[in-house]
MDTraj code that builds the backbone (N, CA, C; nanometers):
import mdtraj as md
import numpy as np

residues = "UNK UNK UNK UNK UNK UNK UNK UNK UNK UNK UNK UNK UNK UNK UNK UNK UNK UNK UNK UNK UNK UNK UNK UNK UNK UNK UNK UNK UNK UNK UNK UNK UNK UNK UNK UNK UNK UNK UNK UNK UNK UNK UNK UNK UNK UNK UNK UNK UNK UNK UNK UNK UNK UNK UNK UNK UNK UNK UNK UNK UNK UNK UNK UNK UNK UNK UNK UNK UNK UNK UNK UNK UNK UNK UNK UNK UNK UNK UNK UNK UNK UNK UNK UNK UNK UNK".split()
xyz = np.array([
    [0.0841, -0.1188, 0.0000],
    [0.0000, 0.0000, 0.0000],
    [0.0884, 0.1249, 0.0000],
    [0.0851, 0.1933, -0.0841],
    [0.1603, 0.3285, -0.0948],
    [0.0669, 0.4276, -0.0086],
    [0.1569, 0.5050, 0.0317],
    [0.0927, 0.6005, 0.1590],
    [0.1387, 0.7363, 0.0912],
    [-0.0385, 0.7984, 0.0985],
    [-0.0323, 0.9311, 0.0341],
    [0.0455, 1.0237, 0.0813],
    [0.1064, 1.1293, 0.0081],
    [0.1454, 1.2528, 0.0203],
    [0.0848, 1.3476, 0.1564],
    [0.1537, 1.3883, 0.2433],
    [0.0375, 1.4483, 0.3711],
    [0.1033, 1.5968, 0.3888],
    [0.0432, 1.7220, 0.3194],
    [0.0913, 1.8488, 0.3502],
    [0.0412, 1.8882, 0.4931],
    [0.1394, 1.9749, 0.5986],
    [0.0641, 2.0672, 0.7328],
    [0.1023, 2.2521, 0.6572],
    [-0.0150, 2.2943, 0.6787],
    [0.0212, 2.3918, 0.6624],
    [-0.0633, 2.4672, 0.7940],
    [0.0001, 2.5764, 0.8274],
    [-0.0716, 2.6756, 0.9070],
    [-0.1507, 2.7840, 0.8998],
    [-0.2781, 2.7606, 0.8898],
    [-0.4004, 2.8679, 0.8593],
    [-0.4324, 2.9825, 0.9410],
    [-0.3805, 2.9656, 1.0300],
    [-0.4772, 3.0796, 1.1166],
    [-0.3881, 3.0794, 1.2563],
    [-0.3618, 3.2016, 1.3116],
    [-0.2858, 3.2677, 1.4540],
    [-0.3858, 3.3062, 1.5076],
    [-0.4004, 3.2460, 1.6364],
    [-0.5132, 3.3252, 1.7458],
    [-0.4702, 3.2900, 1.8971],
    [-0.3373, 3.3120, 1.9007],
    [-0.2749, 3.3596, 2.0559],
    [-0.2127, 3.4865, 2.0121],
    [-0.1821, 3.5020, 2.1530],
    [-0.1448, 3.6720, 2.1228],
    [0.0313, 3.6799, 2.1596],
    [0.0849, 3.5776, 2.1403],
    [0.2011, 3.5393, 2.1120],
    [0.2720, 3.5065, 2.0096],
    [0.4216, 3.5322, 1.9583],
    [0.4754, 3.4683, 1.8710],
    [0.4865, 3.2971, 1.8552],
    [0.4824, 3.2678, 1.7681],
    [0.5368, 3.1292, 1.7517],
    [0.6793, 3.1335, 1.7835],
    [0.7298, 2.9644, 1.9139],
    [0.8517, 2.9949, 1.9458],
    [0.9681, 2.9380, 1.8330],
    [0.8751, 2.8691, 1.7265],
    [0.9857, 2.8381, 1.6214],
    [0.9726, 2.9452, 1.4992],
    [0.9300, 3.0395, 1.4884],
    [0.9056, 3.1529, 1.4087],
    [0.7791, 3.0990, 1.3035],
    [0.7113, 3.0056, 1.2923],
    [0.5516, 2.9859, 1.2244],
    [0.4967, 3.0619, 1.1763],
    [0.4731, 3.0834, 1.0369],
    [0.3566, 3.2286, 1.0232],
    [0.2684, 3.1888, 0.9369],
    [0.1214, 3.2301, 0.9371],
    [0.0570, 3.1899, 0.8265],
    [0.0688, 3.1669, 0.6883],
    [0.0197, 3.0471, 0.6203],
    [0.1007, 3.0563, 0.4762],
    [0.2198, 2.9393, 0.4926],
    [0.2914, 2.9144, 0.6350],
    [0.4112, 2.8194, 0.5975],
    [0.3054, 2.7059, 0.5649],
    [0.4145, 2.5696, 0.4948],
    [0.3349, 2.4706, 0.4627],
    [0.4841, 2.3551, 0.4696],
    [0.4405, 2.2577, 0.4824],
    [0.5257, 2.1322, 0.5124],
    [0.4964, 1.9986, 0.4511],
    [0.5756, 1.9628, 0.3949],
    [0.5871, 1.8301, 0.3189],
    [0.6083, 1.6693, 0.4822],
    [0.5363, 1.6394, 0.5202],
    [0.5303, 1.5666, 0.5734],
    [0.6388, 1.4821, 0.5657],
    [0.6293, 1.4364, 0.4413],
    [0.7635, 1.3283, 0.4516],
    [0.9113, 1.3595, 0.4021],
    [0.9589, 1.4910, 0.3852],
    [1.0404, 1.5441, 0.3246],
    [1.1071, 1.6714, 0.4849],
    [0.9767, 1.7830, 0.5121],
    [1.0109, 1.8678, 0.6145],
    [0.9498, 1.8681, 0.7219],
    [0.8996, 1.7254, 0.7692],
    [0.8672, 1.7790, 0.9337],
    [0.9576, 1.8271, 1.0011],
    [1.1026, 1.7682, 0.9933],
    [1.2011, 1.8304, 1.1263],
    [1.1878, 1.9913, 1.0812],
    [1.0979, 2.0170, 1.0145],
    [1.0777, 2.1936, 0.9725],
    [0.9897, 2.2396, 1.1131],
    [0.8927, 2.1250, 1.1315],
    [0.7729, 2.1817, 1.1782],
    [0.7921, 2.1651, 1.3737],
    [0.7682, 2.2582, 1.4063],
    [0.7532, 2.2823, 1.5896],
    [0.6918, 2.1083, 1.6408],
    [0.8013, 2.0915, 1.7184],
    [0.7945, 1.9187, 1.7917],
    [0.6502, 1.9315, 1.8505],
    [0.6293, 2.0443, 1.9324],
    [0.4789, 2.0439, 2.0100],
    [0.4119, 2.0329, 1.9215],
    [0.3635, 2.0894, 1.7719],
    [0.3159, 2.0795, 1.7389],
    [0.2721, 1.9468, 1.6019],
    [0.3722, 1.9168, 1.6335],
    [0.3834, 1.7580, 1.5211],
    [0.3276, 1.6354, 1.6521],
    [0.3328, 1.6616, 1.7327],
    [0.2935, 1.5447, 1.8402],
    [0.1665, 1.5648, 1.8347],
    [0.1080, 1.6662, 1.8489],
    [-0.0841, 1.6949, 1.8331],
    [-0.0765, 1.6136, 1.6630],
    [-0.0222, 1.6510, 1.5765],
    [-0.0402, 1.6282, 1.4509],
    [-0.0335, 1.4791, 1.4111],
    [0.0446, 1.3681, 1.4637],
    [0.1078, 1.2987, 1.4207],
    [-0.0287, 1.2265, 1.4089],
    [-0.1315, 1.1637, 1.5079],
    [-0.2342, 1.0688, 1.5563],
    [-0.3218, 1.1229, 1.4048],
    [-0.3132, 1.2588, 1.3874],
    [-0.4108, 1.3024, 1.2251],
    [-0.3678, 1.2545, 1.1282],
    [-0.2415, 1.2159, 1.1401],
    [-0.1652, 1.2159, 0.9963],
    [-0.1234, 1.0765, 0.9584],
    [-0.1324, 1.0169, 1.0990],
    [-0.1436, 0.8359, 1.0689],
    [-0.3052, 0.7549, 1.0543],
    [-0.3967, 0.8911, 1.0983],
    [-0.5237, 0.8632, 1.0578],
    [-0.5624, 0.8732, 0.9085],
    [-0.4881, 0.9753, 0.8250],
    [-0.5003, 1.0009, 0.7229],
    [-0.4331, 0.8779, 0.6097],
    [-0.2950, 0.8754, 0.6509],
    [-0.2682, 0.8157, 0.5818],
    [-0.2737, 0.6645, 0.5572],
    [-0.3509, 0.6029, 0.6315],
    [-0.4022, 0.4377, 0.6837],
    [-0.5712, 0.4700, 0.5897],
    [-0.6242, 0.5405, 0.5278],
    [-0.7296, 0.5740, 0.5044],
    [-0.8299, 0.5858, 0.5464],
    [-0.8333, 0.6646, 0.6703],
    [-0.9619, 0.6939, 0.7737],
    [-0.9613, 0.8201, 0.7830],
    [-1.0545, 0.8785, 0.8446],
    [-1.1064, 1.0454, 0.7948],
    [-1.1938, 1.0388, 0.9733],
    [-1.1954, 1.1588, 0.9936],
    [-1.2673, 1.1980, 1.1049],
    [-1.3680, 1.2460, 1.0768],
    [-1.5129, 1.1525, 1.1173],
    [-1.6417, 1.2275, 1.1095],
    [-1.6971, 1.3749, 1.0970],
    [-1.6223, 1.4114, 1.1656],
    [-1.6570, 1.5601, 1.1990],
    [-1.5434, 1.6477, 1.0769],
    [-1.5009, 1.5922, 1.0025],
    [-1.3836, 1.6354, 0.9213],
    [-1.4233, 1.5098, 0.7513],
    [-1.5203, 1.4997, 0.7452],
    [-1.4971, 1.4144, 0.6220],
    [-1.4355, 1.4163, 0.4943],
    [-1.4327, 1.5586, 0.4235],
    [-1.3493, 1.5956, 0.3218],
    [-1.1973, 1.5283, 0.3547],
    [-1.1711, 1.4901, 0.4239],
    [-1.0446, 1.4413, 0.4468],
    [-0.9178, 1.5391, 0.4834],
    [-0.9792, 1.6501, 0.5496],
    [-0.8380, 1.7405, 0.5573],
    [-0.8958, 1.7955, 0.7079],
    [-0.7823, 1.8114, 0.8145],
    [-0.8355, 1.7894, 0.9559],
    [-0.7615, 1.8830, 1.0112],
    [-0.8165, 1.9580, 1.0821],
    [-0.7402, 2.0905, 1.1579],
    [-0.7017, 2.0881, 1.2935],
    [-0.5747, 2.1245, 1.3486],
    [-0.5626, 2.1103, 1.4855],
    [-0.5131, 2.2135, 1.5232],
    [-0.4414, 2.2139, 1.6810],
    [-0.4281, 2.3651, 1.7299],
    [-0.2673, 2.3102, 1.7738],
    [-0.1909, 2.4377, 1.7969],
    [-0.0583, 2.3865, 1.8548],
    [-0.1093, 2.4458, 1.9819],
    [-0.0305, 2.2792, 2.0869],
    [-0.0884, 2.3052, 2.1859],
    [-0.0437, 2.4706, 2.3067],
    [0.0839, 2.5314, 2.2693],
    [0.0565, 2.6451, 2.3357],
    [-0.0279, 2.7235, 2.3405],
    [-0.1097, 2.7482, 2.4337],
    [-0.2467, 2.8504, 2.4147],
    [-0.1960, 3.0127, 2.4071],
    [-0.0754, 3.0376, 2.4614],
    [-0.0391, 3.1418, 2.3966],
    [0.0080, 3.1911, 2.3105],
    [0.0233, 3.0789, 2.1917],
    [0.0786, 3.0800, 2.0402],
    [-0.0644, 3.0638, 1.9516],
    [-0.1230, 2.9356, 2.0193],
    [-0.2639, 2.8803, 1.9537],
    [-0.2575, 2.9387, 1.8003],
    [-0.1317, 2.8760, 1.7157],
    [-0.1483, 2.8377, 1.5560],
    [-0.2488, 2.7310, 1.5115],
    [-0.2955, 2.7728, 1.4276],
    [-0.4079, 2.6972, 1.3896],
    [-0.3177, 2.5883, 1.2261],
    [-0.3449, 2.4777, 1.2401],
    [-0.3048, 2.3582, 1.1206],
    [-0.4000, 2.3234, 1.0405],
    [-0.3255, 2.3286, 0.9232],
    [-0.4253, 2.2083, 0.8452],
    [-0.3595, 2.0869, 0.8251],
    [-0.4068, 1.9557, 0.8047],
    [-0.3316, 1.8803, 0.7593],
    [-0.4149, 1.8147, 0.6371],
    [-0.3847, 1.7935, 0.5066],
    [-0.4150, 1.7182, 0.3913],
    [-0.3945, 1.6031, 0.3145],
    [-0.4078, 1.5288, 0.2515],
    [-0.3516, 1.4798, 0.1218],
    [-0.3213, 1.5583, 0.0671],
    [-0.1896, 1.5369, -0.0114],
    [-0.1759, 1.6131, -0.1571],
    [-0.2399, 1.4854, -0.2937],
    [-0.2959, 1.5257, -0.3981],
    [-0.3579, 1.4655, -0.4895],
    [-0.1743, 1.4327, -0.6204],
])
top = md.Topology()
chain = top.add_chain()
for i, resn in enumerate(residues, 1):
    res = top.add_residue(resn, chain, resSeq=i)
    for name in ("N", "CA", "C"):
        top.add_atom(name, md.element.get_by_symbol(name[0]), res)
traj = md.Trajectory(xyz[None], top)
C-alpha cells in the first residue's frame, strides 16, 4: 500500500504570542520530506491526524479528508491544516 502525500500547513494565529519556532501563516510542510521543519509540540498533536489520514480513515466531523488542529501552546494557539496532496 503506498501512503499518500500528507501536507501541514498553518491557517490561522489566534494567541497573542509569537510562535517559538518563528511559524507564520502561509508556511506549509511536506510531511515526509520537512517535518524536522515543523515545531515538535506541534507535530505530536499532529502525528495521531496524519497516521489517521494516511491508513485511510477520515474523522467524522472532518470528512473531506483534511483535519485541523491547534498547537498546543495557548499562547501561540497556531491553527493547522493537515491534507492529502492529490
Amino acid at each position: 500500500m503506498n501512503k499518500p502525500k500528507i501536507r501541514i500547513t498553518l491557517v490561522e494565529k489566534k494567541g497573542t504570542m509569537g510562535c517559538h519556532r518563528g511559524h507564520k501563516v502561509g508556511d506549509s510542510y511536506d510531511f515526509d520530506t520537512e517535518r524536522g521543519n515543523l515545531c515538535p509540540m506541534a507535530m505530536h498533536v499532529a502525528f495521531p491526524y496524519i497516521d489517521i489520514l494516511r491508513y485511510g480513515g477520515k474523522l467524522p466531523s472532518q470528512p473531506d479528508g483534511v483535519i485541523k488542529f491547534s498547537c498546543p501552546d495557548v499562547d501561540v494557539l497556531n491553527i493547522f491544516k493537515i491534507e492529502i496532496e492529490e
